[in-house]
N, C-alpha and C positions, 0 to 999 in steps of 0.2 A: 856370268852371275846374273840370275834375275834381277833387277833393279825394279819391277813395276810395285807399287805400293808400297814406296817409301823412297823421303826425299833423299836425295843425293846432290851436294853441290859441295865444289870446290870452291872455294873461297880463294882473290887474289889479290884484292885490294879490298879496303875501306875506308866511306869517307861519311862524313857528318855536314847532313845537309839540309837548314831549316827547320831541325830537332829531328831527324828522320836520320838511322841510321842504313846507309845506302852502303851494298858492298855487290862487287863486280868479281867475274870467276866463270865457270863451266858447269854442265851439269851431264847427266849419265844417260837420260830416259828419252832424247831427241825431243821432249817438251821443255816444260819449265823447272824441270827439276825435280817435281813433289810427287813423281811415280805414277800419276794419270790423265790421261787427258783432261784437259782445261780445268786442271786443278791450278790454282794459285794461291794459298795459303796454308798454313798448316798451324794448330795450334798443339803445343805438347812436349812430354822430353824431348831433348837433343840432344848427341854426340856430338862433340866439338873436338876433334883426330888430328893433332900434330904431332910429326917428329919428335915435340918435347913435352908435349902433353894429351889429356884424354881427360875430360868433363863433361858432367852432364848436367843441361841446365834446362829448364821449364822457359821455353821462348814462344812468340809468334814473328811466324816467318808469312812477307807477303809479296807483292810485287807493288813495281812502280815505274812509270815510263817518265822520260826527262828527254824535253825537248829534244831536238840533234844529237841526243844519246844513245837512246834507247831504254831499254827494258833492263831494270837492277832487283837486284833481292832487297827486301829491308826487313830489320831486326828488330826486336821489343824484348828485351832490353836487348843494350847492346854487346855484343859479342867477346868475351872478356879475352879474347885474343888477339897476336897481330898476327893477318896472313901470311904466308897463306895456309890453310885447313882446309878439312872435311868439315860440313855440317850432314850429319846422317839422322834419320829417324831410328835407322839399324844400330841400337843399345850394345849390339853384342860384337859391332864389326872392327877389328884389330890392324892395326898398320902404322904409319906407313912403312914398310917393306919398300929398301932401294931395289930392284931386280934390274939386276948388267943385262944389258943388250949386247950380246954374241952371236945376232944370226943378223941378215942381209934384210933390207927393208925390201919390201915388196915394189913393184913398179905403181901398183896405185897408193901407197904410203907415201914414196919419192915423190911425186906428183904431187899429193896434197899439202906434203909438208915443204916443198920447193916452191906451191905457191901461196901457202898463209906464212912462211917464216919461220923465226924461232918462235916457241914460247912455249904454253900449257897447251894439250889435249886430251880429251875426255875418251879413254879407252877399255874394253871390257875383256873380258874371258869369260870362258863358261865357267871357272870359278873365282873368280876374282872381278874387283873395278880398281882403276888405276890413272893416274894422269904421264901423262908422256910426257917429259920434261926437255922438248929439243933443242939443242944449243950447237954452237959454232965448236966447242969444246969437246961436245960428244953428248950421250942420247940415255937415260934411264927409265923407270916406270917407276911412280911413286905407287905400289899398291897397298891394297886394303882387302881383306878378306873376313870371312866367318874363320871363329876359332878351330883350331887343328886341320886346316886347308892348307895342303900343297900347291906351293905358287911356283908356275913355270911360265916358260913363254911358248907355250902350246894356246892357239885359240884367238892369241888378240886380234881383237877390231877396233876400229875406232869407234867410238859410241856415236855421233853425229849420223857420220857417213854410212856406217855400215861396211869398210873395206877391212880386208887382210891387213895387217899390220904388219907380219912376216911375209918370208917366201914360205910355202910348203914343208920343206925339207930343211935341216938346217946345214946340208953340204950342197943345198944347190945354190946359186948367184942368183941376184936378182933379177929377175924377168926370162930364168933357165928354165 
């Protein structure tokens, strides 16, 4: 799924800091989020995509670096949800959608995800964005899509990286 011209960030925490509302997460576009280069704000609707809800609210979204931290998003007003979410500029994008992982991760998937850990990762298809939700338990994709799109697990990548997500085939092994 295109992601360039409009923000996309998962959202995974949030925290309140010096009246600045500061929230940590992932995003789709291998920048900052806001769908272009050296974009860093965005003023305007937002989708705000959970599991248990879907609103849309008139915010500004900016950035903010913190010492030994890094780089976080911050919110005007603040986010009337607890993480984790989507914040999308995409009004019309529908989800989250669990999608079971039934095929073999790839040898460069294994790889990335044996060496960052468990946790969230920001992964695409050609019709879908999704977070990989990796755990000790076992592995889903939280997606998100345009309405009446069939979501499969043909195409993932990780959005960062740019790797295969899968093997090829879903009856060959990983690295076959």
């Amino acid at each position: 799924m295109d992601v360039s011209g409009e923000v996309y960030i998962w959202v995974t925490a949030i925290e309140m800091l010096s009246g600045h509302t500061i929230m940590d997460g992932c995003n789709f576009d291998g920048q900052l989020g806001f769908g272009a280069e050296d974009v860093r704000q965005f003023k305007g609707p937002l989708a705000i995509v959970s599991p248990s809800k879907f609103e849309v609210v008139e915010a500004e979204l900016g950035m903010m670096h913190l010492l030994h931290r890094g780089l976080f998003w911050t919110s005007d007003p603040e986010m009337p949800l607890a993480p984790p979410f989507m914040i999308t500029s995409n009004l019309a994008l529908t989800g989250p959608f669990h999608v079971h992982i039934d095929r073999a991760l790839s040898i460069q998937a294994s790889t990335l995800l044996n060496r960052h850990g468990y946790g969230s990762f920001p992964v695409c298809s050609p019709h879908a964005i999704g977070v990989l939700e990796y755990s000790a338990t076992g592995s889903a994709i939280l997606a998100f899509a345009q309405p009446g799109t069939t979501i499969d697990l043909d195409g993932w990548k990780f959005a960062e990286w740019d790797d295969e997500l899968f093997v090829e085939h879903a009856s060959k092994e990983a690295g076959g």
